[in-house]
N, C-alpha and C positions, 0 to 999 in steps of 0.2 A: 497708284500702286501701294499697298499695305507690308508697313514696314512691318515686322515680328521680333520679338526677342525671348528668348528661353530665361530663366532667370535661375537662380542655383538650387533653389527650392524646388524647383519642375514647372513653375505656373510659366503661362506666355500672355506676354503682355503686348498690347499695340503700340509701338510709336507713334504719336501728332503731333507736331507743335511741341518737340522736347519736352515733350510728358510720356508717364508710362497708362495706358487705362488695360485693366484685367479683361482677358476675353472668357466668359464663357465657353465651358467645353461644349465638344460637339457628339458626344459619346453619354448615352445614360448612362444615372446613377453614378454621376461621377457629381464630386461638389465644385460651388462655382470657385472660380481662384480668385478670390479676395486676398487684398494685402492683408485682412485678417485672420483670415483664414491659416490654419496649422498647415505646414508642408505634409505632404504624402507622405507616411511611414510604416513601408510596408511590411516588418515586423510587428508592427503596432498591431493592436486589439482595440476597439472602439473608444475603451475606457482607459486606458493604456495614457494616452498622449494629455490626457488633464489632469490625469489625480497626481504627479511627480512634477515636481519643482523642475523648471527648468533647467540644465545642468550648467548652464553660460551664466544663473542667475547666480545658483550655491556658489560655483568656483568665482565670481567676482562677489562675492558677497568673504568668503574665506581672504580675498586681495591675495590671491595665488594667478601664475601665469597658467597655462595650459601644458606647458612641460611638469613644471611643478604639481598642477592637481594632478598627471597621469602618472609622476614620477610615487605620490604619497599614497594613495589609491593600488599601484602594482601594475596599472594597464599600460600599452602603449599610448603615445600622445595624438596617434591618429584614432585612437577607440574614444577620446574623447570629444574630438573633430566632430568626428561622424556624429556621435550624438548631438553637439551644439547644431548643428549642420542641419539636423533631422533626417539625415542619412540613414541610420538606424537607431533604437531604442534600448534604452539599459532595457536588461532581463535577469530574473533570477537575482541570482545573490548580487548584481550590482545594483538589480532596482532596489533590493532591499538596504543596502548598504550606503545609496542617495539618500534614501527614503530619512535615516538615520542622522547623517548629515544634514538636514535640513534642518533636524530639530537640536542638535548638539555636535557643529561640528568641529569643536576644539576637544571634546572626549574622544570622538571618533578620529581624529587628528594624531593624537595625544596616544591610544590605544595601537593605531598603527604602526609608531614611529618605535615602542615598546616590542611590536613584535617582530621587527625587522631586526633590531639589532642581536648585533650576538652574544648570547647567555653564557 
């Protein structure tokens, strides 16, 4: 009997021998599920899911918690989830506002915490 497991990414993976092996889908034009392979994100655009830092990488690279980067940022803490998750995809002004962060983000840190407070 073939054991199956879903994993949170979406791939399914065979159990043998307390190991996981990736199965190939069974539907065209779908990609194979490799553990290297990026998770499904179906916001995403082809180019979409490489050219942006991963957001699990910026926010432990900042040594911020997940409350913390969604508390300084202005989003909820599950809009950051879902991103690390590959649940969905910054867009718009937040891919631009990662994008930013990536390359300075104790200005961008620093600029936020400036417009929050009261004038």
């Amino acid at each position: 009997m073939q054991r199956l497991r879903l994993k949170a990414d979406g791939r399914i993976v065979e159990l043998r021998d307390g190991q996981e092996f990736p199965l190939a889908p069974t539907m065209p034009g779908l990609a194979l599920a490799t553990p290297s392979a990026s998770p499904v994100m179906p916001d995403a655009t082809p180019d979409e899911a490489g050219t942006l830092p991963a957001v699990r990488d910026l926010r432990r690279r900042a040594c911020l918690t997940q409350i913390e980067f969604a508390a300084r940022l202005g989003v909820p803490v599950e809009t950051i989830r879902n991103w690390e998750q590959g649940k969905r995809v910054p867009r718009g002004p937040a891919r631009a506002l990662l994008a930013v962060i990536a390359h300075s983000p104790e200005t961008v840190f620093a600029a936020l915490a400036t417009e929050s407070s009261p004038a």
